[in-house]
N, C-alpha and C positions, 0 to 999 in steps of 0.2 A: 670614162669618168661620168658617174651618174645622177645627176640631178644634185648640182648644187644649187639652192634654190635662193640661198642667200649670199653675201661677199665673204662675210667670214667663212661659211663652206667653203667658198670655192679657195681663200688664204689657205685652210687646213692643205688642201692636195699638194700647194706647191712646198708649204713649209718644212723645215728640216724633219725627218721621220713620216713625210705626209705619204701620199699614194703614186706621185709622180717619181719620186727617189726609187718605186719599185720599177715604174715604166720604162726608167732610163736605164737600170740593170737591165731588164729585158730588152733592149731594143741591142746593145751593147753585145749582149748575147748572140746576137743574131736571130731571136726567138720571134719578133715583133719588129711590124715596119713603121706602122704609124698608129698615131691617138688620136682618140675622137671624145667629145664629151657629149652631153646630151640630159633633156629637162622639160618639165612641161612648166605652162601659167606664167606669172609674170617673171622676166629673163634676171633680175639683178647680178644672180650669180651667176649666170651667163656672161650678162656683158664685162662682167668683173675676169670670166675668165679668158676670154677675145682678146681681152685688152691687155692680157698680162701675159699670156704663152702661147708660143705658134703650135696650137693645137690644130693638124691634119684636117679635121672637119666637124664639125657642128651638126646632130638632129635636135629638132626641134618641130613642134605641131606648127601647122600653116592651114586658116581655114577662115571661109566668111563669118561664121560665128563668132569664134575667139578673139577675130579682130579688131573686135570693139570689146572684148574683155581685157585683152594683154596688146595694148595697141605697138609698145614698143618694140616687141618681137618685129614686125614690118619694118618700123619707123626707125630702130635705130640698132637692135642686134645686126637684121639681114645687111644693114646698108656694111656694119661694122668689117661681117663678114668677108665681105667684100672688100672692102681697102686691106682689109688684113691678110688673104689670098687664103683664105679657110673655104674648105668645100664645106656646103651646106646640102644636108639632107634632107626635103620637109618628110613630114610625117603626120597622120591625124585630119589629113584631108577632110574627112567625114566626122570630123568633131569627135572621137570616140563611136562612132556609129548615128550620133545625132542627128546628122544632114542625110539619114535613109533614104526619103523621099526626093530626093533631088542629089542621087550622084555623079548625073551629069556635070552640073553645075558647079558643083562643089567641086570634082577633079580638075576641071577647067579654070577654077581661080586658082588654085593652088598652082597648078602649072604653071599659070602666065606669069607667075612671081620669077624673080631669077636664082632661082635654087640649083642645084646641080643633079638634082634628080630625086624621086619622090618615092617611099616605101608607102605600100599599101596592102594592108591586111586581106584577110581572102577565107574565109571556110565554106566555099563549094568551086568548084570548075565552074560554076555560070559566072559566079563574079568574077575570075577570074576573069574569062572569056569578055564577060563587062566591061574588066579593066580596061583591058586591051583592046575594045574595040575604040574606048573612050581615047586611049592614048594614041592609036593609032590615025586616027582623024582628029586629033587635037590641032585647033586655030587659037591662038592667044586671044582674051576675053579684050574687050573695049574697054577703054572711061567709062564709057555710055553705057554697056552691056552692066557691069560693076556697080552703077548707080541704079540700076534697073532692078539688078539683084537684092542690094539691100533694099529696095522697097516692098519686093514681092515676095522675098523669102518668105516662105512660113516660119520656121524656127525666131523667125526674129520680127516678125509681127509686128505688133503694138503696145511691145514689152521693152521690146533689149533698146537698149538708148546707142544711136548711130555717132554720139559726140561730134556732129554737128555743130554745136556751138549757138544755136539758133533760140534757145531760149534761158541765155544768159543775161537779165535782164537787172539785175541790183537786186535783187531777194534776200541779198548777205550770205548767199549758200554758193559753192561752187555745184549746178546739176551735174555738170560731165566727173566730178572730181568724186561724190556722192554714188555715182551710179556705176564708177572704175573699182571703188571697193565693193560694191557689190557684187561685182564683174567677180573679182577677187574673193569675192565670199562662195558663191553657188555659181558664178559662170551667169549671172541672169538669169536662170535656169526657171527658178517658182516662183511664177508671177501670183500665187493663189488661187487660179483660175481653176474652175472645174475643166478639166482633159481625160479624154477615154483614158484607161487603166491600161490600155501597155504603152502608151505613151508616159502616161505617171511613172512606171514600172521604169522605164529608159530614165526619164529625169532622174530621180530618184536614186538611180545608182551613177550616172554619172555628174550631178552636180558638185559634189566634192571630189570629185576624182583626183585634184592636185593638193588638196588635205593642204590651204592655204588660209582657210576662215578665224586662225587665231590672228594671223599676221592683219587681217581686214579689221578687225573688228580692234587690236590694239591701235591701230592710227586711227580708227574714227573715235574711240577714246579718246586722244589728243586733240582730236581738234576743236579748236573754240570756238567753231559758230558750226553747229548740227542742227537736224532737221526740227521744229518743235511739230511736235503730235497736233497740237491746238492750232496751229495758222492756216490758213488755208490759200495753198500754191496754187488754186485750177488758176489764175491767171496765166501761167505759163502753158496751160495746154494748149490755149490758141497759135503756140508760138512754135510748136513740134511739128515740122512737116511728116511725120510716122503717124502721127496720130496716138500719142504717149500720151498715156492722162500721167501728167509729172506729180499731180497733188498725191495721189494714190499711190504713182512709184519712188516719190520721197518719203512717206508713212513706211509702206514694205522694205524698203531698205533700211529705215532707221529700224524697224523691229528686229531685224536679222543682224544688224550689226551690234545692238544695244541689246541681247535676248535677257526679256526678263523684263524690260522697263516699260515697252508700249508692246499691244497686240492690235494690229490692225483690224 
């Protein structure tokens, strides 16, 4: 079952005439042994479907970038997983190809998660041979190591917001809650920053990759206290240990969620 992305998706599969009524003919058959589902971005029809059928095993992307876009894949699907006895498959290690420059690192977080084992894309025998040497001398990352990462990653810089928590100060704005739908718009992906052109080229094609930006931008709609164009946040940059100018990445997110009404 493939990307339910939402809870009513995932009600569709089980309900009378859904796509599981055919799974259980087939399994009946003797044709098929087990089910799996699977989904990228934020899990709700994931955990929706965890929580309601012993489905075989679960893929899902697992990687340091997203983990501050779709935090609860970590935080509360994998944990689900687990009490629930679903084998879990990560996948997306490399953010869609995003974490190039560092797939050391990148394999290495993902590993250290407790998944049951990890798909990993490949179009040459060197990366292959990459993989496998990564796999083959895999140590589980540290706390320490893991803190280390988010601060020096490139991909997540001086842009992507670690939800931290650190510059939650009375603003009237939630930053972490502001900066999850943006997560949920583009991934944090365009900071508007000038970037060499195959890096633009990469952004660019994978920042909607989960084709989520209606569902972002309808709850920032809803909500009653959004970003205003006119105030000005830099008091909260002092308060970012990344080094996030927040005044700037409150502007850019309200433009992307709001398109049409402010251009930074």
């Amino acid at each position: 079952m493939h990307e339910p992305q939402t809870i009513d998706e995932s009600k569709q599969i089980l309900a009378p005439g859904g796509a599981m009524e055919a799974v259980h003919a087939i399994r009946e058959a003797g044709k098929a042994s087990f089910v799996g589902i699977s989904g990228h971005g934020r899990p709700a029809g994931l955990l929706h479907a965890i929580e309601k059928y012993p489905y075989d095993v679960l893929m899902t992307g697992f990687n340091y970038y997203d983990h501050f876009n779709f935090p609860q894949v970590e935080d509360e699907l994998l944990p689900l997983c687990i009490e629930k006895g679903t084998a879990v498959l990560g996948m997306k290690a490399l953010a869609d190809g995003y974490l190039y420059r560092n797939p050391l690192e990148a394999i290495r977080y993902t590993l250290s998660l407790p998944i049951s084992s990890l798909v990993l894309g490949i179009n040459s025998r060197a990366y292959l041979e990459k993989d496998l040497e990564i796999a083959s001398s895999f140590s589980p990352m540290t706390e320490e190591e893991k803190a280390q990462l988010y601060t020096s990653a490139p991909e997540l810089g001086t842009y992507v917001c670690r939800l931290c928590g650190k510059c939650s100060d009375g603003v009237g704005l939630n930053p972490q809650h502001i900066f999850l739908l943006e997560g949920l718009f583009d991934r944090q992906m365009d900071s508007l920053d000038e970037i060499d052109p195959p890096q633009y080229a990469l952004q660019e094609r994978l920042k909607h990759w989960f084709d989520q930006r209606a569902w972002a931008q309808r709850e920032y709609e809803e909500l009653k206290q959004k970003v205003d164009p006119s105030r000005d946040y830099s008091s909260l940059n002092k308060l970012c240990p990344y080094g996030i100018d927040i005044d700037r990445k409150f502007k850019i997110a309200h433009a992307k969620l709001l398109p049409n009404q402010y251009i930074y």
